[in-house]
N, C-alpha and C positions, 0 to 999 in steps of 0.2 A: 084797244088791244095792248094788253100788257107783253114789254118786251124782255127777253132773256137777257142779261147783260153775257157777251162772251167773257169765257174761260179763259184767262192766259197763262201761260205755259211758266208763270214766277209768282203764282200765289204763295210760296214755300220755297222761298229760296233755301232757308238755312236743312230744310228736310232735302231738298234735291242735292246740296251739298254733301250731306250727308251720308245718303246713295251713292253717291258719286265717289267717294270716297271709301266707302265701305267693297264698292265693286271694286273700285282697284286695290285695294288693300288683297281684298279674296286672290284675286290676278294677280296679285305679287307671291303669296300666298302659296299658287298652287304652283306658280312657275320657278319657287324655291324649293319644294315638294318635286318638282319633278327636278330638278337641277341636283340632287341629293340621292337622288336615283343611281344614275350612273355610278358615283362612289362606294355606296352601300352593294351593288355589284360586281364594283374593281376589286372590293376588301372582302367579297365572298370569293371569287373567282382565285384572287391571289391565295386565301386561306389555303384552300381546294388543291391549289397546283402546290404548297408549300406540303398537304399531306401524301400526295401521290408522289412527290420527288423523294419523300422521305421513306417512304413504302420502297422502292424501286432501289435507294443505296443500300439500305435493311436486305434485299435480296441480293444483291450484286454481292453483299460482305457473305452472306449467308451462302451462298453459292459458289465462292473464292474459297470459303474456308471447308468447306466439304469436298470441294476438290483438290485441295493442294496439303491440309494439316489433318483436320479429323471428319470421319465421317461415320453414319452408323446403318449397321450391318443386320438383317433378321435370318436368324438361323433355322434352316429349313428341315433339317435330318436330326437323325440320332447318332453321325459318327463320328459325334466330339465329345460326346456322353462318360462319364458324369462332368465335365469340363466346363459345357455349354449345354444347354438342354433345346430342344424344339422351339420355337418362340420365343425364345434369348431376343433381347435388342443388343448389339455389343457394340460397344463405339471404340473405335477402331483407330489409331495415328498413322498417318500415312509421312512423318517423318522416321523414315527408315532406310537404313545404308542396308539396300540389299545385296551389297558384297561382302557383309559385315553380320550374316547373321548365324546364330549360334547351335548349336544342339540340344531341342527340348523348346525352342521357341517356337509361338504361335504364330502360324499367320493367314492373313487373307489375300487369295490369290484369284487372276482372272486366268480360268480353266481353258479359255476358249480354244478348240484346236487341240486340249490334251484328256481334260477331264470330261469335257464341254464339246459337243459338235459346233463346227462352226456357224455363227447365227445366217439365217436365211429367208426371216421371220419379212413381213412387208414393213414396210418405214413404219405406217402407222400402228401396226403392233407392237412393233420395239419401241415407238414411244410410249403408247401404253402403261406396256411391260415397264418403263424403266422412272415412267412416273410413280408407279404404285409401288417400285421399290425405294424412290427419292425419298416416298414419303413414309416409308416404312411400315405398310399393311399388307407387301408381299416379298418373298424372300427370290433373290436371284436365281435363274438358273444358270448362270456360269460362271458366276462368284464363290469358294470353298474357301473353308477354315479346315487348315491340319497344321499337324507338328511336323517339325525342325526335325528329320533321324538322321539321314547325313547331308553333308558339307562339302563343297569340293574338296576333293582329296582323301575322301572316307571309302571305305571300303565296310559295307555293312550286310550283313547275313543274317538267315536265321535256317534251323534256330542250335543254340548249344544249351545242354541242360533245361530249356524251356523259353530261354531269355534271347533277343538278341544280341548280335553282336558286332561292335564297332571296333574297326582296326584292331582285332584281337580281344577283345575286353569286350566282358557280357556288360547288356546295357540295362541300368537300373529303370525300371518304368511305372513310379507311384501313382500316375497318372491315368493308369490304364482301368479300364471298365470291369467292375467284379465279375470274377468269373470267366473273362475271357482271355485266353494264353498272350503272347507274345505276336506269334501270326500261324496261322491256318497254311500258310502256302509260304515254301522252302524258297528262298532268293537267297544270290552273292553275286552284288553287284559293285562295282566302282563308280563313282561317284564322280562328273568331269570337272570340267572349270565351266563356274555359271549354270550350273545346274542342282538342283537341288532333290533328296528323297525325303519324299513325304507322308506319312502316315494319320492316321485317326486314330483317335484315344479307345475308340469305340469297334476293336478290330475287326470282332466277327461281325459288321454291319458295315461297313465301312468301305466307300469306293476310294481307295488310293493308288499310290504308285504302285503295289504289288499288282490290284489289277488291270494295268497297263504294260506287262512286263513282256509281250508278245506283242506291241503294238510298236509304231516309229518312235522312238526316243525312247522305248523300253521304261515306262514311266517314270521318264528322270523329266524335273519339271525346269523351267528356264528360270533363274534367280530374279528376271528384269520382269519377270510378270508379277509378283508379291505388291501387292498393293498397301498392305502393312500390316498393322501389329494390334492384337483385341487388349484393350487394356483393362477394359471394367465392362458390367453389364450393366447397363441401363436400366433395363425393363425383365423382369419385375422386379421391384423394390426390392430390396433385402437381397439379393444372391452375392455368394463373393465372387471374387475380381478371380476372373480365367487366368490358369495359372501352365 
């Protein structure tokens, strides 16, 4: 009987060597692969919080400066007409001395409690509401744009000759809408301190002071409510700068 010689486990050194080798290699291999890991996630994750922190100052500056210098306004009526039209975007400065303003200036005022009932709306409608005006696809309802006609200390009526009239002297008004007078409805009021009369360009369409003149403060408007002054129009291209 022929015998098998055993097998031993070093016919091949230099080959099990070799394996030997190669397997820890591969184990080094994949344990520098995953070591590498971590990194390539610290330097995604950092990337990530580096574009969110920048997103987040972008609105803080963005949200600071619409609240305190400029901000823009969508014009919702016709009673600033030809001045402002319907769909006006106007962007608006809200650096303004409202103890300091003039006759014939424009401005944007929060109505509430004169032009404006007071809001009563649920929380979350009035955010809503005042997101879609943030963003400028809907126009406020208790924000107006009128004119400057008197000042504390004016004494303004109408009408004489057609025109009105301020402390005696008829008032020029190139501003006013083709075709419609000076005012439809007789006032002579005085004008206190901190209060302001306000009219629209646009008269025979136009809810102002005059049709407030049988209500509390006889539509004299508080000068500390003027939120500011339209300086240009935004939207649509080409219109000229509210005058």
């Amino acid at each position: 009987m022929r015998t098998v010689p055993e097998r031993t486990t070093n016919e091949n050194p230099a080959a099990e060597a070799s394996a030997a080798g190669f397997s820890a290699s591969s184990r080094g291999g994949a344990a520098h692969e995953d070591a590498a890991q971590p990194g390539l996630w610290t330097r995604w994750t950092h990337g990530w919080r580096l574009v969110a922190l920048s997103v987040v100052l972008a609105l803080v500056v963005v949200i600071g400066v619409r609240a305190w210098v400029v901000d823009v306004y969508y014009v919702g009526s016709e009673s600033m007409q030809p001045t402002v039209e319907p769909g006006d975007r106007i962007l608006v400065t809200k650096l303004v001395d409202t103890g300091e303003l003039d006759r014939g200036q424009l401005v944007v005022f929060d109505g509430r409690g004169s032009f404006a009932p007071l809001d009563d709306d649920p929380p979350i409608t009035r955010a809503a509401q005042q997101l879609g005006v943030w963003l400028g696809i809907r126009p406020t309802e208790d924000t107006f744009v009128k004119r400057v006609v008197g000042v504390p200390g004016d004494r303004v009526s109408c009408c004489e000759d057609g025109d009105l009239v301020v402390n005696g002297e008829p008032l020029d008004e190139p501003y006013l809408y083709p075709g419609d007078s000076a005012s439809e409805v007789d006032f002579d009021v005085v004008v206190p301190e901190g209060r302001l009369w306000l009219l629209g360009d646009h008269r025979s369409v136009s809810v102002d002071s005059r049709s407030l003149l049988g209500a509390p403060g006889g539509g004299l408007v508080r000068a500390d409510r003027v939120i500011g002054e339209p300086v240009t129009v935004l939207w649509p291209v080409g219109r000229s700068d509210p005058q």
